[in-house]
N, C-alpha and C positions, 0 to 999 in steps of 0.2 A: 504494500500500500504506500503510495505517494504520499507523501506533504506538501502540500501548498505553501510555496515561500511566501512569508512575510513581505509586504511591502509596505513604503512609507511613502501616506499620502497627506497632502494639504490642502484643506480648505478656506477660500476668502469668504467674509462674511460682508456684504452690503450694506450698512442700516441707513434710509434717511429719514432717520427720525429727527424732529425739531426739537422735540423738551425732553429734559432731564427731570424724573425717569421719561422714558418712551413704551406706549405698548408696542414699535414698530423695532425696538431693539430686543423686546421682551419674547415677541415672534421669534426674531431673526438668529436670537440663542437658542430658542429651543430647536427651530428647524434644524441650527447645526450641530446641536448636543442627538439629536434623533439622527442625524447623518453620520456622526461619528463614532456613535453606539452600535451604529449597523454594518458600520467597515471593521471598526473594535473588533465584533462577532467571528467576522470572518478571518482574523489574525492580522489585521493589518495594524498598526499604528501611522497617529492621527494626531498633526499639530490644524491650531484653528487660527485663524487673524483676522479682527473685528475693524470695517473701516465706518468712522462714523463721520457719515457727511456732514454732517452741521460742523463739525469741526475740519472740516475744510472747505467752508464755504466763501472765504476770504480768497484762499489759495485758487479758487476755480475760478471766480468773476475776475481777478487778477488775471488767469490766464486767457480769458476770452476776449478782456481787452489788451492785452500786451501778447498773445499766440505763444507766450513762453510758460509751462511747466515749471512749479515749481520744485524741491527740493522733496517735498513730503508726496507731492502727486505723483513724481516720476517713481518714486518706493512704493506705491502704491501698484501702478501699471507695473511693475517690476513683479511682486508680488502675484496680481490677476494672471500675467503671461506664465508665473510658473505654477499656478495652483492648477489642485487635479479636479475640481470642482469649487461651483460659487453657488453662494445664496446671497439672494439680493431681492432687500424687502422695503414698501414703500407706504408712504400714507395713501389714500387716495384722497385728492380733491379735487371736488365738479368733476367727477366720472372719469378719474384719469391720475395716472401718476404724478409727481411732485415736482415741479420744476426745479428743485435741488438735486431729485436723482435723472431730471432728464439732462440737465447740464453737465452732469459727472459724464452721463453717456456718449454725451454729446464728442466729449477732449477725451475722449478712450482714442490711442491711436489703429487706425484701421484694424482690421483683422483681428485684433490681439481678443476675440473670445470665441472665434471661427472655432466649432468642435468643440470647444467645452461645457462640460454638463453644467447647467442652472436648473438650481431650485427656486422658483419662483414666489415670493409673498406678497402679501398686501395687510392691510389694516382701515378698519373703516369706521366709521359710526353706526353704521349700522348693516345689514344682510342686503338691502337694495342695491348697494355697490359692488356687490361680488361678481358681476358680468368684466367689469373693468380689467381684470387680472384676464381675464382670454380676447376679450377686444379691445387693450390699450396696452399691457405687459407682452403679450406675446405676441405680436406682431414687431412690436421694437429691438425682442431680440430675436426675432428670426431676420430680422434688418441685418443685426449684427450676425450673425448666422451659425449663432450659439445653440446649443441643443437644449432647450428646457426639456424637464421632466413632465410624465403627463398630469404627475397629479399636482397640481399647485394650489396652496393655504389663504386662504381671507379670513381673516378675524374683524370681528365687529364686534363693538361694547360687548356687544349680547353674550360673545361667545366667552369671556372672561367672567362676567356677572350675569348673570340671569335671571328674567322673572318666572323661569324654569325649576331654578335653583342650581344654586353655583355647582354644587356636583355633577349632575348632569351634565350642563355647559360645558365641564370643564374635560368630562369624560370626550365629548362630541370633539375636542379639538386635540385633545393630545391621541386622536386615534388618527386626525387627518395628519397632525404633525409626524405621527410614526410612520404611516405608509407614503407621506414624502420625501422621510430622510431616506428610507429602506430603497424608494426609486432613485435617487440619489446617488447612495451607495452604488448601486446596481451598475449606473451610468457611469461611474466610476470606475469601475471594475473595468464592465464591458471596452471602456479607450487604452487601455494598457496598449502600447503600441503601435495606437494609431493614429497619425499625422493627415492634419488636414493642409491639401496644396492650394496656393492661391490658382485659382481658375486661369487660363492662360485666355490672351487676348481671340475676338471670332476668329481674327482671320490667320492669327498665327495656326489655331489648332485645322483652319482649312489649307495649311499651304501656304496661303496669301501671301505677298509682301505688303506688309502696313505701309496706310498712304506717308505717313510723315515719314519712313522711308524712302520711298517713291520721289518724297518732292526733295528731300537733300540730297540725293542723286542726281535730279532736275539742275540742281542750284551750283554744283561743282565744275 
C-alpha cells in the first residue's frame, strides 16, 4: 500500500471588510479554517494569509492615481501568484460587490489568478442579496479566469442571529461553510501540476503572420 506524500499548501484569504470586527472577515476565517481542515485531513499541511483590504485602501487609490504599486500590494500579488488557492469574501452593496474589492481586482496584474481555485463569499443584510455572488462575483472572476468552486457562501444577518434561533442558523451555515472548504480543498488537490498557458494570439495559432509584423517589414 502506497502513501500519499504530504504536500504543503497555501492559502490567500481576501477580506473586504470595512469595520472592525467585520462579519465579512468572520466569513472569510471560517471558509478558510473549513478549507484547511479539509486539506489537514488528507495529510497535507496548511499555512493561511489574511489580506485585509481596508487596510490597504490608501495603498490602492495611491496606485490608481500614480499606476505605481506599492511596497505592501506588490507582497500581496506576490503572495496571490504563489498561493495554491484563495478565498475572497465581500460585502455586498446595491446588488453587487464592494468597490474596495472591485478596485483590488481591478490592479491584480493580468493573468496572475488564470487557474487558480477560488472560494467565493459574500455577506449581506439580508437573504435577498444572495443572487449577487453568481450574477456579480462570478462573472468577475471568470473575467479573470480563475476557477471558482461551485458551491459559494452568502451570509446574511439572519444567518448569524436568527429569528429561527441562533442554533439552527448557525447549524445552516457552518454546513454550507464545510462543503465549501471540502470543494476547495478538492480544487486544490485536483491543480497539482497543472499550468495554465497564456492563450497564444488568433493568428499566430492559424499560421498567420501578425499585421504589426507585416507593417514593420513594410517600413524597412
Amino acid at each position: 500500500m502506497t502513501t500519499r506524500p504530504e504536500r504543503h499548501r497555501s492559502l490567500v484569504v481576501v477580506s473586504a471588510g470595512l469595520s472592525t470586527p467585520s462579519s465579512t472577515r468572520l466569513l472569510a476565517d471560517r471558509l478558510a479554517a473549513a478549507a484547511s481542515a479539509a486539506l489537514t485531513e488528507s495529510g497535507d499541511t496548511v499555512t493561511v494569509e489574511t489580506v485585509e483590504l481596508r487596510e490597504l485602501a490608501h495603498d490602492l487609490t495611491d496606485q490608481l492615481l500614480t499606476g505605481v504599486p506599492s511596497e505592501r500590494l506588490e507582497q500581496v500579488q506576490t503572495s496571490l501568484a504563489a498561493a495554491d488557492g484563495v478565498v475572497a469574501v465581500s460585502p455586498i452593496f446595491t446588488a453587487s460587490y464592494s468597490g474596495l474589492f472591485k478596485t483590488f481586482l481591478d490592479l491584480l496584474e493580468p493573468g496572475l489568478l488564470a487557474g487558480k481555485p477560488v472560494l467565493l463569499g459574500a455577506t449581506a443584510g439580508s437573504a435577498r442579496h444572495s443572487l449577487a455572488l453568481d450574477q456579480a462575483m462570478r462573472p468577475l472572476f471568470a473575467y479573470l479566469r480563475a476557477v471558482p468552486t461551485p458551491t459559494g457562501v452568502v451570509a446574511a444577518t439572519s444567518d448569524f442571529a436568527s429569528a429561527r434561533g441562533a442554533d439552527e442558523a448557525e447549524d445552516d451555515l457552518s454546513e454550507r461553510v464545510a462543503r465549501a472548504g471540502a470543494e476547495l480543498a478538492a480544487f486544490v488537490r485536483a491543480a497539482d501540476g497543472r499550468a495554465v498557458d497564456e492563450p497564444r494570439p488568433a493568428a499566430e495559432q492559424a499560421g498567420l503572420t501578425p499585421f504589426e509584423q507585416l507593417l514593420a517589414q513594410a517600413r524597412r
